[in-house]
C-alpha positions as CSV (number, residue, x, y, z in Angstrom):
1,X,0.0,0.0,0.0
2,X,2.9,2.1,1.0
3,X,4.3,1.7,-2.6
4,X,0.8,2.5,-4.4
5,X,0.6,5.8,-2.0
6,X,3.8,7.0,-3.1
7,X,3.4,6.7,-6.8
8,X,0.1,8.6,-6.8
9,X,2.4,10.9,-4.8
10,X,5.1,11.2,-7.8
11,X,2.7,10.7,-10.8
12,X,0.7,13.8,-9.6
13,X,3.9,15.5,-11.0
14,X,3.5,14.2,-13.9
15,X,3.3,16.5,-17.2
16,X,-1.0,16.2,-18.0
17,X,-0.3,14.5,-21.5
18,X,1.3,11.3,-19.9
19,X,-2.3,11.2,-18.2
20,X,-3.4,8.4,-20.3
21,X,0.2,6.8,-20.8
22,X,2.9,6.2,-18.3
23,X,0.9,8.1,-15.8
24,X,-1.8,5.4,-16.3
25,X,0.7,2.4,-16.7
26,X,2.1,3.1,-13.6
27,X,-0.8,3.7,-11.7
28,X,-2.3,0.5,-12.8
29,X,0.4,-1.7,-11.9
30,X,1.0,-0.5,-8.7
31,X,-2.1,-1.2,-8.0
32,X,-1.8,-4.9,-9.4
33,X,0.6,-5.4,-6.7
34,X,-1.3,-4.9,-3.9
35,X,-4.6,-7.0,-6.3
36,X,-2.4,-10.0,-6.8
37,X,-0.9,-9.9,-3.4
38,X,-4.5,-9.8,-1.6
39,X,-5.7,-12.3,-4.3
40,X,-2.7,-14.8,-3.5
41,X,-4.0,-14.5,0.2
42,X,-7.0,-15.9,-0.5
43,X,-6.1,-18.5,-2.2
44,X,-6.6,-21.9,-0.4
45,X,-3.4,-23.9,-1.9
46,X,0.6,-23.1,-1.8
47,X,0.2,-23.2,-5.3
48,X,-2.1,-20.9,-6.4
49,X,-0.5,-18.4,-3.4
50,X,3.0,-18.9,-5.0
51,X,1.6,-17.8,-8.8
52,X,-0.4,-15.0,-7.4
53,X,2.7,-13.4,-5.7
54,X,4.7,-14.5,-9.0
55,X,2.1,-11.8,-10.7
56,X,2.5,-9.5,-8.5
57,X,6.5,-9.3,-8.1
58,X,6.2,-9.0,-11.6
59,X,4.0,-6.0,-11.5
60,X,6.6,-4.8,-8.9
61,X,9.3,-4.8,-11.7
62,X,7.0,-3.4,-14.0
63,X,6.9,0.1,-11.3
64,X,10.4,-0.4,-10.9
65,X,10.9,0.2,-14.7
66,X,8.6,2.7,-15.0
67,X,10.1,4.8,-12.4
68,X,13.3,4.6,-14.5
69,X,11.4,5.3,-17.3
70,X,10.1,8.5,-15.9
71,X,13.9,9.8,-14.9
72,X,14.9,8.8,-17.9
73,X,12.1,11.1,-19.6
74,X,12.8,13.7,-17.2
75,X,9.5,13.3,-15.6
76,X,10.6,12.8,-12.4
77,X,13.9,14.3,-10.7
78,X,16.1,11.1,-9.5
79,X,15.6,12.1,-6.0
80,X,11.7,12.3,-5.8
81,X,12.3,9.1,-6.9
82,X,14.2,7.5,-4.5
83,X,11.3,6.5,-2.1
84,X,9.2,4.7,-5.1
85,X,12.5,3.1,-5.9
86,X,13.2,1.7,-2.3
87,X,9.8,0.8,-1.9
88,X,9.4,-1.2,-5.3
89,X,12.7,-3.2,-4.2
90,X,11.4,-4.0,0.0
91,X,8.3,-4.9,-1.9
92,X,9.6,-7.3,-4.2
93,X,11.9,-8.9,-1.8
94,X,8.7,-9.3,0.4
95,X,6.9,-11.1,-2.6
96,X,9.8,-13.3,-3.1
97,X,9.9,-14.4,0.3
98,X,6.5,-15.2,0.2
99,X,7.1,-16.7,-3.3
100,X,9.7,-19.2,-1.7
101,X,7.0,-20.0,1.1
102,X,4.6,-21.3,-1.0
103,X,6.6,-23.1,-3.3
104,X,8.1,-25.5,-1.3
């Protein structure tokens, strides 16, 4: 939740003609991380848990590369992006710990 927060937070920032692209992108899979993660949660076996944090670790990358994308761009000054970045990585070593749980 902390990661979704803080990418509203940066895309506010965002020039209004990305509205519709990497503002959107962004955005949308952010929020797929927390989906999958509360999906995976209430899923009844390890395996199903295990591919619904797969999802959402990937949806975590997918932020991760979009933040770049938006330095890159120049949307985003490197440091306003330090917290998304920080929080993409905690949250995808989370996922993979919960990954390794359920797949065992």
């Amino acid at each position: 939740m902390d990661l979704v927060e803080e990418i509203y937070l940066i895309t506010k920032k965002f020039h209004p003609d990305e509205r519709f692209g990497l503002t959107a992108q962004i955005r949308k899979a952010a929020n797929s991380v927390v989906a999958n993660t509360a999906e995976g949660f209430g899923r009844s076996t390890s395996r199903d848990k295990a591919n619904k944090y797969t999802i959402a670790r990937g949806e975590c990358t997918e932020v991760h590369a979009f933040v770049l994308i938006a330095i890159r761009l120049k949307f985003l000054p490197e440091q306003e992006a330090s917290k998304a970045m920080s929080l993409s990585i905690e949250t995808g070593k989370l996922l993979s710990g919960l990954i390794q749980k359920y797949s065992s």
